[in-house]
C-alpha angles and dihedrals in degrees: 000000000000110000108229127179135225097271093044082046095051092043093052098057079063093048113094114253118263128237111248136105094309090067086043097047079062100053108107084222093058115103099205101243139110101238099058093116089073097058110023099043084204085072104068128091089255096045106038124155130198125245106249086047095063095038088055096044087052111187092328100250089125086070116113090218095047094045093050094056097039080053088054095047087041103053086044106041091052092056101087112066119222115253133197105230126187110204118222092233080209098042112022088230100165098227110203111220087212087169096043114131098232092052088052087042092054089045087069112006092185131349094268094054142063116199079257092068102039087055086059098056094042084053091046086039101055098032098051098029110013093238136069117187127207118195128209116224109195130199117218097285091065089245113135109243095162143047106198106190108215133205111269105224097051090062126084135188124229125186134152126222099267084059138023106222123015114153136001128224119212120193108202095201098035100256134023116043115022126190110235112227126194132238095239086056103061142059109214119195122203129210089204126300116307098226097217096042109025092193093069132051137249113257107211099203095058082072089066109036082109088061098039081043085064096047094053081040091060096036091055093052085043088052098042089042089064095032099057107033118339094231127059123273106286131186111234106210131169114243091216121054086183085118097036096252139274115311128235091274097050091039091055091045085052102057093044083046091058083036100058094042091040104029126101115320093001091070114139093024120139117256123183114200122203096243145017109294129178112216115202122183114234102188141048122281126228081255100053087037091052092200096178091069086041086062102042097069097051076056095051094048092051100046089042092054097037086051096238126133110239096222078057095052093040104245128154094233084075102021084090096063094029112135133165088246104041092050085050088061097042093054084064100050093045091054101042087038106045108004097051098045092046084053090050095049094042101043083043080060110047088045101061091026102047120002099038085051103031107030092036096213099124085181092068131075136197109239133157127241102252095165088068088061109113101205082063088055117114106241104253098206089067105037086062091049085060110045087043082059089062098035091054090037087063099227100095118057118241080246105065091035085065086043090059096047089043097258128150107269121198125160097282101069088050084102137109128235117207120161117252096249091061112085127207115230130187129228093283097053082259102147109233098214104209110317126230129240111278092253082058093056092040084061106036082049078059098056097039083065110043078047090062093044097048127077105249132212150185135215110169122086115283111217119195099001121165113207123233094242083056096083130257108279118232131240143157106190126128100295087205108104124209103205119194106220117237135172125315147214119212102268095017150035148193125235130189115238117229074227094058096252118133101222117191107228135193118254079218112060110006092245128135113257100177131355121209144177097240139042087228093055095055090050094055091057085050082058108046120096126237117250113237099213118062109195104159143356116257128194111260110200113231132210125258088233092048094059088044094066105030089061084040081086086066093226114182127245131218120218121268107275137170105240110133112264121229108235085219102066103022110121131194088209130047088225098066092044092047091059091040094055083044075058098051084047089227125129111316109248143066143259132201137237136189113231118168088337105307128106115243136185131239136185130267115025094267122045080225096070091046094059091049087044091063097032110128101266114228110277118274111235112270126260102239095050084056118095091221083217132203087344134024108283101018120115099203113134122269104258137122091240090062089044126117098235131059124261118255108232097258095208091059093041084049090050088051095053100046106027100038116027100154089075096032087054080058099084141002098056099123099261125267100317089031121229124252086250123040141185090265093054088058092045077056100045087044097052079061093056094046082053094050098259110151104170125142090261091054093042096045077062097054080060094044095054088044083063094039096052087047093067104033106031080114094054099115101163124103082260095055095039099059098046085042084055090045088054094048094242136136116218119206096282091075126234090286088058089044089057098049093056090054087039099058082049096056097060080048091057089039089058098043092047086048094051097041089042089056096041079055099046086051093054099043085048091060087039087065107038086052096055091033082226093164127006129283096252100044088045087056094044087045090058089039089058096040085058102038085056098046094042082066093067102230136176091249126041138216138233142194099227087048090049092044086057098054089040094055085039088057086047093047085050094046086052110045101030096042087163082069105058113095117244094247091064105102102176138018083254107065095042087060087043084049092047095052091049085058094047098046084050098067096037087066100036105031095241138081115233093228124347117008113243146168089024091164102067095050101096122276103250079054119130095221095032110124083209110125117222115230083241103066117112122223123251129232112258093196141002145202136227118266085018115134118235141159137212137184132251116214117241111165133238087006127079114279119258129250123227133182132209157158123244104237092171139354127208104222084197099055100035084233130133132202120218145200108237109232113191112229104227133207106262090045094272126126130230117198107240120200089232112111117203118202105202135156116276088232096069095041116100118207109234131180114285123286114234 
């Protein structure tokens, strides 16, 4: 430390004081502590700020820049509103609590303020200070009813070094007496982590107070520069010192003199000086100042750290490059980059924060409807365009182009448009000209072939015919046919050949059936009718131009040979055999034969092929050996994987059932009278099947739910729910829409329960203080107990009358085995008191904290309860050797297995038996395995004998 003495000491009071960290320690933005310059670049040697500056600046929210960017995040990130969601473990289906108290609460947080509002000041909040605090204003009951926002600076956060927050101060008037308010009462929200106090967040605009300093800096020369005079400062000199220039007097009139006519609102006004005076500018211009691009980078540095785009928030740093497209695409990057990420972190918060806490449903979470955001909308403009592409273009149906666009579908939008001038070919370029409804092809498929079959005549003059035993003619010319649509009847039609023929053509398949000349002599074979008896084969004529086309497909032909001809499929023409081998589905050609002389045609190019073509092809299985599952005529196994309908999640089906059977004994109970098998015989069917159980019973009940299913499906009402549930099946609402109905029953039975537990409670009360059964003061800690538990919301409840009993039992122990009461008892009292404590204990947890007791008054879905279920089977209490049994195999949370066996030994000691596996097949037979179990006589059940 420098040595002064009393002189240099008392100087130095009179000095002024240096700039150094003295000066910074003061400033209300330092931290205090030795690393700011890492984090507030004013802090540093370079960039220091004095202390009044930064008191005047604040936290820079005064700023227009920085105002017009916190606006922007404000107003978006308030559109979406918050929802409560609960998440399908199994499906992942996404459940909105639409009725839930903390969505109604955030609607509207206190009676001054709308969500919209409350966003604003979080986004204000986090972006000026780092923090924003919420607190939670309780009625009596303890319940939050309001969320107060409070100012941000007048908080402060207090922790120890065990934890890090444990309690906050607010000082209502910014200094003196402060409220302590404890952690549990207030929801903090962090901007980050603040990396020198963790229990605060990082401002982002305290980064840039250097840079808004700057800006405020430039508008207030600007604003001084047009206030005062209008022009920069200037010298007014005389251009002659002959007379030795003006004195003090005239100078001073002469500057108010340039002032007045200069000055404020007289800028640009004339002035005439009484001599020759030269006027010289001593400062920068706007120009040479070139404050525009001053301001711009203040701009730049805000938006950056505040995570707006500047062309969003409507500064000139971005105005330049500003489009209509570009700002499209920033919106979207704005929202995906800054807005998604803030709603994470806020909703993250309130949910562990508020609802978790406070709400106590720890399978909800707080989440904001992103979907809702209209910069993440797809642009619908667009998306039209491009289903009407699809739609015009011919290859998507009107249906699924409405589907796309969220429009109502049924069975007649399910059609294609294509323009009249597009052609539908098959695979082989043939064009398909308009086909018919599928009843149409079914019947022109009829008559093709009746017509084959038939013996076909005809009776009108044949011109130009060319006779089969002629010769084939030759050509080489394109084998593709154009053919120009006419008329039609209903199975056939007639076309008009490019080479002037009138063919006769199948609705069907497009394919000529007959050519002819004239247009009157192919509707007279449209007319004719086929002849049902079909006793030999005559020779048809056939046109030239027929002929012509029909070799024109350059089949190929096999030589003459001798093999016999079946009558059947013996043709005068190649055209006719040819269809008919396209029918056989063999190889497409002919072959020839030679019968009585003339030469015939067969189908297929070998006969070879022909004959393998109408071999007898290997029996289909019979109808009757088929499963017709899960419709009539398939042959899938019968199994719930290969069902129709969608499997109901079984766990959720077993809680309802157990847990909740006011609402499972609403449906599914066979009517009035009720039907031989009802929805709880297949609950019961299907807990076999869960097990692996695949027996003919269990199987005959697949089938049955395939039918069920079938006819209520559509049964969406709490009724049909839950027999659809008891069936396994899932209706058209989905599961998530399944479990909203049981759901909205279940607040109803809650309430119910509530209600019906507390009318009991009274009554038994009443009960007690009439017969004076127990004291005054352990009646009224009994029924404190019984609502402290149930306040808690737990799984198991609690009642006076259970709790009476334990109590009396405690008393009744206390009394009559004196050697069991702990030292420390000092009255019958406190032992039954202790002994409730205990009880209510385990009827919360699941375990006792010593010795189970009173396990029968704990409810019977209890896991602890000694109650046996009505559906508990009995266990065998001895066996025999060679006896069949069967035992279960635990598989939580599923359903327990069920496997069967043969006792091969018993130790008599032990009370343990060793059985024989059998392996339980899929049509309810058994295989012998070569596995051995070993397994305690008390959890085997004796079953009929396994053959």
């Amino acid at each position: 430390m420098e040595e002064k003495s009393r002189f240099q000491k008392a100087l130095d009071v009179f000095r002024p004081s240096q700039r150094g960290n003295e000066e910074k320690l003061q400033s209300n933005y330092n931290q205090m502590f030795g690393n700011d310059a890492s984090i507030f670049g004013y802090n540093t040697s370079s960039g220091f700020v004095e202390s009044n500056k930064l008191k005047e600046i604040g936290d820079g929210s005064g700023n227009s820049a920085v105002i017009a960017c916190l606006n922007v995040l404000s107003t978006s990130f308030s559109e979406p509103p918050l929802q409560i969601v609960k998440r399908d473990q199994i499906f992942g289906d996404r459940e909105i609590q639409y009725n839930h108290p903390l969505a109604e609460l955030y609607h509207r947080p206190n009676p001054f303020m709308s969500q919209n509002l409350l966003s604003h000041y979080i986004i204000m909040a986090l972006n000026t200070l780092g923090d924003a605090y919420l607190y939670k204003n309780r009625n009596k009951q303890g319940q939050v009813v309001e969320l107060v926002p409070l100012m941000p600076h007048m908080v402060e956060v207090r922790g120890t070094e065990q934890k890090l927050i444990t309690h906050y101060e607010y000082y209502a008037y910014g200094k003196g007496d402060f409220v302590k308010i404890p952690f549990e009462d207030m929801v903090h929200i962090r901007q980050g982590i603040d990396p020198n106090d963790h229990r605060r967040g990082h401002a982002p605009l305290k980064t840039v107070l250097r840079e808004i300093l700057g800006d405020e800096a430039a508008g207030q020369f600007t604003f001084s520069l047009l206030d005062n005079m209008a022009v920069p400062g200037v010298v007014l000199t005389p251009r002659s010192d002959g007379y030795g220039g003006p004195t003090r007097e005239e100078a001073e009139s002469i500057s108010a003199m340039y002032k007045e006519k200069f000055g404020g609102a007289n800028r640009g006004a004339p002035m005439v000086l009484s001599g020759s005076m030269n006027v010289e500018v001593v400062s920068f211009s706007p120009e040479q100042m070139r404050l525009a691009s001053l301001r711009r980078i203040p701009e730049e540095r805000v938006s950056a750290v505040l995570g707006v785009p500047a062309i969003l928030a409507g500064l000139g740093a971005g105005l330049d490059s500003a489009t209509f497209n570009n700002t499209k695409e920033l919106k979207e990057f704005f929202t995906e980059q800054k807005l998604i990420p803030m709603w994470k972190t806020v909703a993250a918060e309130l949910t562990h924060q508020l609802l978790i806490p406070d709400f106590g449903d720890k399978g909800l979470i707080c989440d904001y409807d992103v979907q809702s955001v209209r910069a993440l909308q797809p642009d619908v403009d667009n998306l039209y365009k491009r289903v009407n592409m699809g739609v015009s273009g011919g290859w998507i149906t009107i249906g699924e182009a409405r589907k796309v666009v969220g429009l109502e579908v049924d069975q007649n939008h399910d059609v294609y448009l294509r323009p009249l001038n597009m052609i539908q070919v098959d695979d082989e370029g043939q064009a398909i000209l308009n086909d018919p409804p599928q009843q149409n092809r079914d019947a022109s498929r009829r008559e093709q072939e009746q017509l084959q079959a038939a013996d076909t005549s005809i009776s009108t003059e044949q011109k130009d015919t060319l006779g089969t035993e002629e010769g084939i003619p030759e050509s080489t010319r394109n084998p593709k046919v154009v053919m120009n649509d006419e008329p039609r009847s209903e199975e056939k039609y007639i076309a008009k050949m490019p080479n002037g023929a009138f063919c006769v053509l199948s609705h069907e398949t497009n394919k000529v059936i007959k050519c002819f000349d004239t247009r009157k002599e192919a509707e007279n074979f449209l007319k004719r009718k086929p002849k049902k008896n079909y006793d030999n084969i005559e020779e048809l004529g056939v046109s030239l131009e027929e002929a012509e086309v029909l070799m024109e497909s350059q089949f190929e032909i096999e030589p003459e040979n001798s093999k016999a001809a079946n009558p059947k499929d013996v043709f005068d023409n190649p055209g006719e055999a040819m269809n008919r081998s396209k029918e056989l589905s063999c190889a497409v050609g002919v072959h020839t034969h030679e019968v009585n002389g003339k030469k015939v045609f067969m189908p297929c190019k070998t006969h070879d092929a022909y004959e393998e073509a109408v071999k007898p092809k290997k029996a289909e299985k019979p109808k009757k050996d088929r499963t017709n599952f899960p419709s009539p005529g398939d042959d899938k196994q019968v199994r719930i994987s290969n069902s129709k309908y969608k499997q109901f999640p079984y766990g959720y089906a077993k809680d309802l059932k157990e847990n909740w059977p006011e609402i499972w004994r609403r449906g599914g109970n066979g009517g009035n009278p009720p039907t031989s098998f009802t929805g709880n015989d297949a609950y019961s069917r299907w807990t076999k099947y869960q097990s692996g159980d695949r027996s003919e019973s269990v199987l005959n009940w697949v089938r049955r739910r395939e039918r069920f299913m079938g006819r209520h499906q559509g049964n969406t009402r709490l009724a049909g729910t839950v027999a659809n549930i008891k069936w396994g099946g899932v209706s058209n609402i989905g599961v998530s829409g399944m479990k909203r109905v049981i759901n909205e029953q279940k607040k109803i039975v809650r309430a119910r329960r509530k209600a019906a537990e507390e009318m009991a409670d009274d009554i038994y009360e009443k009960h007690l203080t009439e017969t004076k059964a127990v004291s005054a003061r352990v009646r009224k800690a009994l029924v404190n107990k019984v609502k402290e538990h149930n306040a808690k919301k737990p799984k198991y409840r609690a009642n006076l009358r259970t709790l009476t009993s334990v109590f009396n039992r405690g008393v009744g122990a206390y009394r009559t085995s004196p050697g069991s009461v702990r030292g420390n008892v000092t009255s019958a009292d406190q032992w039954g008191l202790g002994r409730v404590n205990g009880f209510i204990h385990a009827l919360r947890t699941g375990r006792f904290k010593r010795k189970p007791y009173d396990q029968d008054l704990l409810p019977s879905n209890h896991p602890l309860s000694s109650k046996k279920s009505l559906d508990v089977e009995e266990k065998a209490s001895s066996v025999r050797m060679g006896q069949s049994v069967s035992w279960s195999i635990n598989k939580d949370p599923q359903p327990p297995s069920t496997v069967h066996g043969i006792v091969v030994s018993i130790n008599s000691e032990k009370k343990e038996a060793t059985m024989q596996v059998w392996a339980i097949m899929e049509d309810g037979s058994h295989k012998k395995t070569d596995r051995k179990v070993t397994m305690p006589i008390s959890k085997l059940k004796v079953i009929k004998p396994i053959k």
